[in-house]
KEVOTOR-761972 format. One line per 2 residues: number of its first residue (from 0); their letters; for each residue x, z, y of N, C-alpha, C, O, CB. Coordinates in steps of 0.1 Angstrom, whole numbers, plus 2048, in hexadecimal, padded with zeros to 3 digits. Glycine has a CB too. Example, Ala and Ser with C-alpha at 12.3 -4.5 7.8 and 13.67 -1.06 7.14 Angstrom:
! KEVOTOR-761972
0> AS> 884,84E,7C7,87B,84E,7D3,884,84E,7DF,88E,855,7DF,871,85A,7D3 | 880,847,7EA,889,847,7F5,881,84F,800,886,850,80B,88D,839,7FA .
//
This chain:
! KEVOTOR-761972
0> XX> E0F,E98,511,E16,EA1,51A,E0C,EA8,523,E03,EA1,529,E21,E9A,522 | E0E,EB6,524,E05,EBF,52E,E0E,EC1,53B,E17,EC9,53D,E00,ECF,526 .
2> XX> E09,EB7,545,E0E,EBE,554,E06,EC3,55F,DFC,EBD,562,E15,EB5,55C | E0A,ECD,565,E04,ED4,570,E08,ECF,57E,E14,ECE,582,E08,EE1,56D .
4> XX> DFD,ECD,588,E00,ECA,590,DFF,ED9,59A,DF6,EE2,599,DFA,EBD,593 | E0A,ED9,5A1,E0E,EE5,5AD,E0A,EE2,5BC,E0F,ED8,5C1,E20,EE8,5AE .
6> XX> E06,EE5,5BF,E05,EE3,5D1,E01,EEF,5DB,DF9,EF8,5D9,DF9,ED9,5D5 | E08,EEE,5E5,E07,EFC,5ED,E08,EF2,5FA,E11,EEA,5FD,E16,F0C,5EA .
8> XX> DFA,EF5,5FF,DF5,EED,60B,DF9,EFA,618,DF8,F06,616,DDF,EE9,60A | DFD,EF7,621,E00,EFC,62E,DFD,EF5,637,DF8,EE9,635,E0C,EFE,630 .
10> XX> E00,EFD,648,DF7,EF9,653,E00,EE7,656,DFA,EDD,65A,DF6,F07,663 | E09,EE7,654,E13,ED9,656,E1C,ED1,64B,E24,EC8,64A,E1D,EDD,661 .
12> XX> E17,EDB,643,E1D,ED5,633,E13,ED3,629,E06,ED4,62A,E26,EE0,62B | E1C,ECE,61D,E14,ECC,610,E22,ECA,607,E2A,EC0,607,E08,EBD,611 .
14> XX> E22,ED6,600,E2D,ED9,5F3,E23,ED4,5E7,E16,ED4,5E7,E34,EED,5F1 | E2D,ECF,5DC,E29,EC9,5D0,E35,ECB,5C5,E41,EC9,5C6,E26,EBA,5D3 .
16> XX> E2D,ED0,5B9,E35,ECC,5AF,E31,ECA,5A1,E2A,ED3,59D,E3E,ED4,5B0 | E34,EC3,599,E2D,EBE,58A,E38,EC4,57D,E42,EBF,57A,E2C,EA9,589 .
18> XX> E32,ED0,578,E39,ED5,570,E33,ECE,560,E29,EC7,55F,E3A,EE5,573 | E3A,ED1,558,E38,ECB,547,E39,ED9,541,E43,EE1,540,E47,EBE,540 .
20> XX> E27,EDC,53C,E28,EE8,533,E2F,EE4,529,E3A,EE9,52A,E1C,EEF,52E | E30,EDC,51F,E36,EDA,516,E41,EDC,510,E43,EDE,504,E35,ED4,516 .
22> XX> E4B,EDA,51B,E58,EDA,51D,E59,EEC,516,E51,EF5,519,E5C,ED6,530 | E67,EEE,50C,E67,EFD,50B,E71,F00,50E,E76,F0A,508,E64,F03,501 .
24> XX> E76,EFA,516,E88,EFE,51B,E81,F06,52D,E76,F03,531,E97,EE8,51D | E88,F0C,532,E86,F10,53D,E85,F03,54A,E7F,F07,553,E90,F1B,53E .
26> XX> E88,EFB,54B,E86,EF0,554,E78,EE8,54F,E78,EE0,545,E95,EE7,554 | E6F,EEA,555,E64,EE5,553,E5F,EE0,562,E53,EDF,55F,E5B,EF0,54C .
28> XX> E60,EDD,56C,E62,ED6,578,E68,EC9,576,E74,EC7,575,E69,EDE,57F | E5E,EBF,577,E62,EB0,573,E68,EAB,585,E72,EA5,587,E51,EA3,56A .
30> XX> E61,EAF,58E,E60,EA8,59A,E5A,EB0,5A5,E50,EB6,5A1,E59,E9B,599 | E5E,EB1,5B3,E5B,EBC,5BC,E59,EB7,5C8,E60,EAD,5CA,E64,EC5,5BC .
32> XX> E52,EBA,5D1,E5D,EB5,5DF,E52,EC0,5ED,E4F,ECC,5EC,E5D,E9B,5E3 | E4E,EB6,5F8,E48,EBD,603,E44,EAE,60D,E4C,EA6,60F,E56,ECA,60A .
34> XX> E3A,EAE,611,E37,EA7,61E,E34,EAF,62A,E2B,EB8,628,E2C,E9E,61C | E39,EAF,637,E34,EB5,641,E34,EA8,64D,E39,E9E,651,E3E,EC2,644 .
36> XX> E27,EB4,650,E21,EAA,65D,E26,EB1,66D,E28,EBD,670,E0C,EA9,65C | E28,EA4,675,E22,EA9,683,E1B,EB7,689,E12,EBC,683,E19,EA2,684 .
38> XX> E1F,EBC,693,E16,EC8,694,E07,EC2,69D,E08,EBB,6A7,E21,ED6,69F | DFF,EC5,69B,DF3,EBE,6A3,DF1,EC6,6AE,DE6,EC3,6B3,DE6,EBC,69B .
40> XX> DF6,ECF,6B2,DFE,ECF,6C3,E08,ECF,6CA,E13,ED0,6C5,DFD,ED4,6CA | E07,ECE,6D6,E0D,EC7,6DC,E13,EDC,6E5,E0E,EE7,6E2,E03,EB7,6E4 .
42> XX> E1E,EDA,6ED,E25,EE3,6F2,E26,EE4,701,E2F,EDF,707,E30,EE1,6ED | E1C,EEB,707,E1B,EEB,718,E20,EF8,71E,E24,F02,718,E0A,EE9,71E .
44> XX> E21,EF6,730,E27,F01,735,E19,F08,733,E1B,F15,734,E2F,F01,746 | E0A,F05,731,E05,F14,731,E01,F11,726,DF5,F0E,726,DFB,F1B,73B .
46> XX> E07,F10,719,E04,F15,70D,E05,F04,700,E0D,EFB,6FF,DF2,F1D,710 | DFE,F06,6FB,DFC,EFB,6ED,DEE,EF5,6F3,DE4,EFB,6F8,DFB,F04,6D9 .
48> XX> DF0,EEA,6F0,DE2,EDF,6F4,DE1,ED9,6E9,DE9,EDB,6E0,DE2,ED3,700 | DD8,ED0,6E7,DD1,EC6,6DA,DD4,EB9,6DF,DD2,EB3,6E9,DBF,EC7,6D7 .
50> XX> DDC,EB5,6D3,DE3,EA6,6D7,DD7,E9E,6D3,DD8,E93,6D8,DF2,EA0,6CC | DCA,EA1,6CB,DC2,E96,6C6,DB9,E99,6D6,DB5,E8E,6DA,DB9,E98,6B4 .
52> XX> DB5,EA3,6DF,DB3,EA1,6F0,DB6,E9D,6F7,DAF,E99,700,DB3,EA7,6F6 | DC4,E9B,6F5,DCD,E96,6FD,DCA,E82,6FB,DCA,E79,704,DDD,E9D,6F8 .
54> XX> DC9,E82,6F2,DC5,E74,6E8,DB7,E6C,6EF,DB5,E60,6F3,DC0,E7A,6D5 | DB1,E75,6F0,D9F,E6F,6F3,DA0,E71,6FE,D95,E70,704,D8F,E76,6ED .
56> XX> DAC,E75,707,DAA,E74,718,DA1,E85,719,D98,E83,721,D9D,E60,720 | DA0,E8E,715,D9C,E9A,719,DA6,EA4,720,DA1,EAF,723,D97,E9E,70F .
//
């Protein structure tokens, strides 16, 4: 079996999916999904700060 692996990396994500060339029917998509992360800042009255600054006491 020939499978392809898919991924489309973003700034807080990570999409995935493993299709089967093989397959000759139109459903060739064995399994799919998405992990997302945390935003790595943080939300202030004057603006966005860095949570890993905030972390080391800066």
């Amino acid at each position: 079996m020939s499978k392809i692996l898919g991924l489309d990396l973003g700034t807080n994500s990570i999409g995935w999916a493993i299709r089967d060339t093989q397959t000759s029917n139109e459903n060739q998509i064995i399994d799919f999904g998405v992990i997302v992360f945390k935003k790595g800042v943080g939300d202030g009255k004057s603006g966005e700060f860095s949570l890993a600054a905030e972390r080391r006491g800066k």
